[in-house]
C-alpha positions as CSV (number, residue, x, y, z in Angstrom):
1,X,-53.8,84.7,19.0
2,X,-53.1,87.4,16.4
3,X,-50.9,90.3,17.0
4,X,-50.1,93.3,15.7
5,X,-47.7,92.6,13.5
6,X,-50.1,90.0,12.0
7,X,-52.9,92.4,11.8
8,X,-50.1,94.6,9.5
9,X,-49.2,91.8,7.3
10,X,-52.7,91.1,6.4
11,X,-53.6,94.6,6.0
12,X,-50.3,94.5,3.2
13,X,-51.7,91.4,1.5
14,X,-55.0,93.4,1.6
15,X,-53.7,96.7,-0.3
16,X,-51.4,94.5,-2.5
17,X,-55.0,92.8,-4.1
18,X,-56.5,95.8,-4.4
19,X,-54.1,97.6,-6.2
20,X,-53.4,94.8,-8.9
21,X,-54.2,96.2,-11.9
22,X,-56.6,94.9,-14.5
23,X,-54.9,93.3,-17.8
24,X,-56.2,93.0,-21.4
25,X,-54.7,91.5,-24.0
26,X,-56.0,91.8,-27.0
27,X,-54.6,90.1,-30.6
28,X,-55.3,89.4,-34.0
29,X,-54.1,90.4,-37.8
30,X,-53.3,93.1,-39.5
31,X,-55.7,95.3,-40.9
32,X,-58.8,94.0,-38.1
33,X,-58.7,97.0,-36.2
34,X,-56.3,95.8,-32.8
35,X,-55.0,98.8,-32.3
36,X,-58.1,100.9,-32.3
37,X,-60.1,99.0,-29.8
38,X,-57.0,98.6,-27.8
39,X,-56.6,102.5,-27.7
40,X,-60.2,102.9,-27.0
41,X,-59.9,101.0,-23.9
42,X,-56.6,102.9,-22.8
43,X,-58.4,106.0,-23.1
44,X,-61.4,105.0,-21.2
45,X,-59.7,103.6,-18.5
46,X,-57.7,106.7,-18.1
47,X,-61.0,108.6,-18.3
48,X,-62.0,106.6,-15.0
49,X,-59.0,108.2,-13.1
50,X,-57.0,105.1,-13.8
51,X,-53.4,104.9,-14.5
52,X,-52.7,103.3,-18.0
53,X,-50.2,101.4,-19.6
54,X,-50.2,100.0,-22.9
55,X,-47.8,98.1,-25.0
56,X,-48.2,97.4,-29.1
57,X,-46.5,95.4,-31.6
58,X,-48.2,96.4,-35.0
59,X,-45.3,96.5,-37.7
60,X,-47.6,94.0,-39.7
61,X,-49.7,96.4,-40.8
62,X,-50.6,93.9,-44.0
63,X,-53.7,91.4,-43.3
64,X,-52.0,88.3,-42.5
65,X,-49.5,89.4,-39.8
66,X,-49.6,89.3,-36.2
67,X,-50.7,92.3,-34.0
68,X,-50.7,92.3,-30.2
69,X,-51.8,94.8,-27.5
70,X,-51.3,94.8,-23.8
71,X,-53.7,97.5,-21.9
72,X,-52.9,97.6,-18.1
73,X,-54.9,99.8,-15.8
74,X,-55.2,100.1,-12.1
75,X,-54.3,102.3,-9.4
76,X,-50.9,101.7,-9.8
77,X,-49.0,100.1,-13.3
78,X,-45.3,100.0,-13.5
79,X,-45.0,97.7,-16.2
80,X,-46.2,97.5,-19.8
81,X,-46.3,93.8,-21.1
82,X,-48.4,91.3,-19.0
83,X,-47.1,88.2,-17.9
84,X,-47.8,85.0,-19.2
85,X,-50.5,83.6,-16.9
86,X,-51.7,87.1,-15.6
87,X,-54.0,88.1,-18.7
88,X,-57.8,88.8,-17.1
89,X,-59.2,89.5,-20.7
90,X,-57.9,87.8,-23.5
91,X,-59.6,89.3,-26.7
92,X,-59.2,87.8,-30.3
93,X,-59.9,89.2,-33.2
94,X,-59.3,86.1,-35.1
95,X,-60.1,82.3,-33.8
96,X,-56.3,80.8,-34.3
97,X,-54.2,84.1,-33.0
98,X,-57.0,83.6,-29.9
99,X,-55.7,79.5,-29.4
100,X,-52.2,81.0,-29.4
101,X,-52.4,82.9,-27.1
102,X,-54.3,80.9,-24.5
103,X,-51.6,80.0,-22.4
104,X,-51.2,83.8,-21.3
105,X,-55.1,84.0,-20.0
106,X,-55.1,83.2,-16.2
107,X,-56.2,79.9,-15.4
108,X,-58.7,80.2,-13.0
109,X,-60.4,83.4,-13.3
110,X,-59.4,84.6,-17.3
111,X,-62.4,85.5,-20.1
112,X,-61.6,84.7,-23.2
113,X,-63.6,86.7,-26.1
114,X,-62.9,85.3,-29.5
115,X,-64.4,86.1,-32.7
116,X,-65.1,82.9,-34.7
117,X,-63.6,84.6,-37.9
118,X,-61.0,82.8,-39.9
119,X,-57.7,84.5,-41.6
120,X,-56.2,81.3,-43.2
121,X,-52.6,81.8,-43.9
122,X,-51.1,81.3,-47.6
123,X,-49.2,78.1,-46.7
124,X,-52.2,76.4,-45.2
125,X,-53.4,76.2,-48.2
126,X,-51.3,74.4,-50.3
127,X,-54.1,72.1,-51.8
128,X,-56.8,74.9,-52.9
129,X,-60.1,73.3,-54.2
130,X,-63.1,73.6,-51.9
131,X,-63.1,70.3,-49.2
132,X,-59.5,70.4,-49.7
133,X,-58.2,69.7,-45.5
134,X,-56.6,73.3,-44.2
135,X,-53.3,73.3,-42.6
136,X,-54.8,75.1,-39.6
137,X,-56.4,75.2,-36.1
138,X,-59.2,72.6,-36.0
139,X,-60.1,73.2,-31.9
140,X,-64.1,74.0,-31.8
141,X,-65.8,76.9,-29.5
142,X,-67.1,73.7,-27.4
143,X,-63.3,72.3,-26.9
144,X,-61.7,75.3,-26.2
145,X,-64.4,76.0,-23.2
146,X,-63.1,72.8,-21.6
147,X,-60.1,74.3,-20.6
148,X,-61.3,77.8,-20.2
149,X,-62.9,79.4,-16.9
150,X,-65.3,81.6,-18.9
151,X,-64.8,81.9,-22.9
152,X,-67.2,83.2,-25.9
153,X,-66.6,82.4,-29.0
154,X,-68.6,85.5,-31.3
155,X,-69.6,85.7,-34.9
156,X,-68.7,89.1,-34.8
157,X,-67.6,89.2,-38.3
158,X,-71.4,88.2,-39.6
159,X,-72.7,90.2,-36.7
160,X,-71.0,93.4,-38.1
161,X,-71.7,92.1,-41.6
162,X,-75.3,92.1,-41.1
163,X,-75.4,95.7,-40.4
164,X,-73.6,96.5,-43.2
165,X,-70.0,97.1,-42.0
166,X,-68.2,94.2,-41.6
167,X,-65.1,96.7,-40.2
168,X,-67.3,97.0,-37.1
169,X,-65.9,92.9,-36.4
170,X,-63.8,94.8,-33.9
171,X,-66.7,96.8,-32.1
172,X,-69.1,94.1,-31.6
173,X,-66.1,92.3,-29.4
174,X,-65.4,95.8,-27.2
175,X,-69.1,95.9,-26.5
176,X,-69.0,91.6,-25.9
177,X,-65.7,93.1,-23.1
178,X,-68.1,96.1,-21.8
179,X,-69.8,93.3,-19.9
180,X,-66.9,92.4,-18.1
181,X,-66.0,95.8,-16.3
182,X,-68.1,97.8,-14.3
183,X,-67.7,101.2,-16.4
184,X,-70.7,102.9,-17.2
185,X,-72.1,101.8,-21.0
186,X,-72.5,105.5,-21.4
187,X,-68.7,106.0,-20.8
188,X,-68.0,103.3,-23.2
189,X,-70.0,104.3,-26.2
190,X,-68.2,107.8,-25.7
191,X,-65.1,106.3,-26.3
192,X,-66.1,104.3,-29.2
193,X,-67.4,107.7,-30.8
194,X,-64.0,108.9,-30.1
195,X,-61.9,106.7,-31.8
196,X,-64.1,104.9,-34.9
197,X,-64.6,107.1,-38.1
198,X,-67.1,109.9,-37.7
199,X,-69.1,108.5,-40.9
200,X,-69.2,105.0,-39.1
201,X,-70.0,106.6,-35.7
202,X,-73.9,105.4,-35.7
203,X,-73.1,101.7,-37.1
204,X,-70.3,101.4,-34.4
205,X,-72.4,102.2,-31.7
206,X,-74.8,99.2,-32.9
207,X,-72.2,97.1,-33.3
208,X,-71.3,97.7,-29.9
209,X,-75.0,96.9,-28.5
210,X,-75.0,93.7,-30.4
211,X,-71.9,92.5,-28.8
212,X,-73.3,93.6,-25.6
213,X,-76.5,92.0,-25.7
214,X,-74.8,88.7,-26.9
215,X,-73.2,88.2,-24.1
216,X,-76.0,88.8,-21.7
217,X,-77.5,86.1,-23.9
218,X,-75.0,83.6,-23.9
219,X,-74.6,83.6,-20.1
220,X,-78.8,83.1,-19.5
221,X,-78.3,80.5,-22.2
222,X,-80.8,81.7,-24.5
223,X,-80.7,79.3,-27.5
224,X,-80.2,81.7,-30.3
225,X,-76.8,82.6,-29.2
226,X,-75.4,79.4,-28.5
227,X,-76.6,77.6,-31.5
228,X,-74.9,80.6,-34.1
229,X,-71.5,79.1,-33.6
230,X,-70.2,77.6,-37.2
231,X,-69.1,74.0,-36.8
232,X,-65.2,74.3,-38.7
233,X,-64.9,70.8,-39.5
234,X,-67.4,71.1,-42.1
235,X,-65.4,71.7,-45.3
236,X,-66.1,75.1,-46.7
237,X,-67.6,73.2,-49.9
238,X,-68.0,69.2,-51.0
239,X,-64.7,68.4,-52.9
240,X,-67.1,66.4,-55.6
241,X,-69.6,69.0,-56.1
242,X,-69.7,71.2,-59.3
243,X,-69.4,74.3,-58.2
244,X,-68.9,77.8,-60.1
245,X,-66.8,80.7,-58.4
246,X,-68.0,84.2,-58.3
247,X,-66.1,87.3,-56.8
248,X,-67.9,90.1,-55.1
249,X,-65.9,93.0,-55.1
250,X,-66.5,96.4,-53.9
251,X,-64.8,99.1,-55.9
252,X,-64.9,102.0,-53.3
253,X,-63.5,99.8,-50.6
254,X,-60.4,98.7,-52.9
255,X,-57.2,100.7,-52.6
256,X,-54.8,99.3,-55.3
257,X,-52.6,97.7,-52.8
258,X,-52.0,95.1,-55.4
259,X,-51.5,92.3,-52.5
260,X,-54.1,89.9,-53.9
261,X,-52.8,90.5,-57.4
262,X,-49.5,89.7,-56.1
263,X,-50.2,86.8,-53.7
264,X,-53.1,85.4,-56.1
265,X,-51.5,81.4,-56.9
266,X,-53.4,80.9,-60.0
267,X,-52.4,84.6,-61.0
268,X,-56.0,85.2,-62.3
269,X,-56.5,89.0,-60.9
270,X,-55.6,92.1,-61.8
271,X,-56.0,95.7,-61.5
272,X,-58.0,97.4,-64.3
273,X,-57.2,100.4,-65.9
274,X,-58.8,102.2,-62.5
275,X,-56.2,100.5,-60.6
276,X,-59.8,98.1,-59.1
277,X,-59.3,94.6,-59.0
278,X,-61.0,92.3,-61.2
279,X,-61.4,89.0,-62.1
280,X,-59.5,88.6,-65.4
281,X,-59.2,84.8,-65.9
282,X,-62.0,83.2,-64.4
283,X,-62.1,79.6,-65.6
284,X,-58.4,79.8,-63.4
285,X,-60.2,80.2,-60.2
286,X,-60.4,77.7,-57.7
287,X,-62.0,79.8,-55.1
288,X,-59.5,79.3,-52.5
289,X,-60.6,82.8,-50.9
290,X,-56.9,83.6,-50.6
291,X,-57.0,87.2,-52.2
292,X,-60.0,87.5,-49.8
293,X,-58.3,86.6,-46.6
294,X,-55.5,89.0,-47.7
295,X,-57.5,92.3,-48.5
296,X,-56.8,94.7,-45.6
297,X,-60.0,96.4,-46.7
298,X,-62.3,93.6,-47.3
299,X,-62.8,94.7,-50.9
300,X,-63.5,91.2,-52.0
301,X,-65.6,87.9,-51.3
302,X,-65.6,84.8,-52.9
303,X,-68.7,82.6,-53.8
304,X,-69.2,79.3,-54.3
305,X,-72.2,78.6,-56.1
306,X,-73.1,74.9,-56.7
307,X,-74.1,74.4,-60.3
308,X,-77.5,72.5,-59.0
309,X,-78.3,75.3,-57.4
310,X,-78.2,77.4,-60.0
311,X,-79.6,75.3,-62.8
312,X,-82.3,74.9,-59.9
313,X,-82.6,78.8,-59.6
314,X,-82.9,79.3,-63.0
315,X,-85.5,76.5,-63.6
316,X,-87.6,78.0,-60.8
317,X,-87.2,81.5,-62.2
318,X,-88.4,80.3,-66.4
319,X,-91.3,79.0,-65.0
């Protein structure tokens, strides 16, 4: 027979649950736009009549360093940093910073949302001819579900390409985390005008319904979602296939930060008397897609065109 003071205690446990806030954690590189969704959801959540914390390390502004935000909101926060084992949301900007920090998602009730793009370090790449075996995180979207409650793993980066901004990576996930909370999609497209550039206000907001929609596809199981995860054992190109590289580089999106000149290991860039990047020693190319990993602005992509192919193409086009 319960009491009174039993009837108290649970009535304790009960307020205790409620007021537990809600953690995000959200990580990825430098340059992939962390911070700005991070804020974005600080600022909505406060707009709710929540009480926000947030926490940031983002000193590696440079593509290729780590960046990590915590965004805490509930009733009532008194700490900034979440726990290991206490993350609700775990998003991931890119697919190996996502794997490492899996152990913080909790293990029984944690989402993980993880774009499928891939920011290979310099020293995985110490052999750099296509086919050539990376020094880096092998786990597939279909393995890392087997230990996860509830994960996605998002082409976001294509997603956003496709519409013509691939900066908008970072949109398409905060609409894929939309689905998770119960603010109104109204309230969240007003904080994504907020924070994104005004010029990329209308692109953002379609980035955002993609993400959306994806997700509400992936958990009916529609087809089309599930089958556009890559496969990343396939090596980015045949090691015996001729192949020739070509660099596509936007001029207006380069800034003369001079890191892929810099960090190039066949030291076949440079920056033209503009102060653009170029391509000045092609045949020393191996298309190792270091410089464009690196680019904070995505300035550049790398190509490999097999030589078939092209004779093909060229063959089809004489005739």
């Amino acid at each position: 027979m319960r009491d009174a003071t039993d009837d108290a205690a649970v009535r304790a446990v009960d307020s205790a649950t409620v007021r537990q806030p809600t953690n995000v954690l959200i990580v990825g590189v430098g340059g992939q736009g962390v911070i700005m969704i991070s804020k974005a959801l600080a600022w909505l959540a406060q707009s709710q009549g929540f009480e926000v914390k947030q926490s940031e390390v983002h000193g590696m502004a440079k593509r290729g360093g780590a960046v990590f935000s915590h965004v805490r909101f509930g009733p009532e926060v008194w700490s900034p940093t979440i726990p290991k084992g206490e993350v609700d949301i775990l998003v991931a900007l890119e697919w190996a910073e996502g794997l490492r920090w899996l152990p913080y998602l909790k293990p029984d009730t944690g989402i993980f949302i993880c774009d499928t793009k891939r920011i290979v370090p310099p020293f995985a790449c110490l052999n750099r001819h296509p086919g050539a075996p990376l020094r880096y995180s092998r786990e597939t979207p279909a393995e890392v579900r087997a230990h996860v409650l509830e994960a996605y793993a998002i082409d976001a980066t294509r997603m956003a390409e496709e519409l013509g901004n691939d900066r908008a990576a970072n949109v398409v996930l905060l609409g894929a985390v939309s689905t998770a909370m119960d603010f109104p999609v109204a309230d969240w497209e007003r904080a994504v005008t907020e924070f994104v550039p005004k010029k990329t206000i209308a692109v953002n907001l379609k980035a955002f319904g993609l993400g959306r929609g994806w997700i509400d596809d992936a958990r009916r199981g529609t087809p089309a979602a599930l089958e556009a995860e890559p496969v990343f054992a396939t090596p980015r190109a045949p090691a015996d296939t001729p192949y020739n590289v070509r660099l596509e580089i936007t001029p207006g999106w380069c800034k003369s930060c001079d890191i892929c000149v810099k960090l190039c290991p066949e030291r076949c860039l440079q920056l033209n008397s503009e102060r653009i990047v170029e391509l000045a020693i092609p045949e020393a190319c191996t298309g190792c897609r270091l410089c464009e990993w690196l680019c904070p602005d995505f300035a550049i992509r790398v190509h490999l065109d097999s030589v078939q192919d092209m004779v093909a193409a060229q063959a089809g086009a004489r005739q």
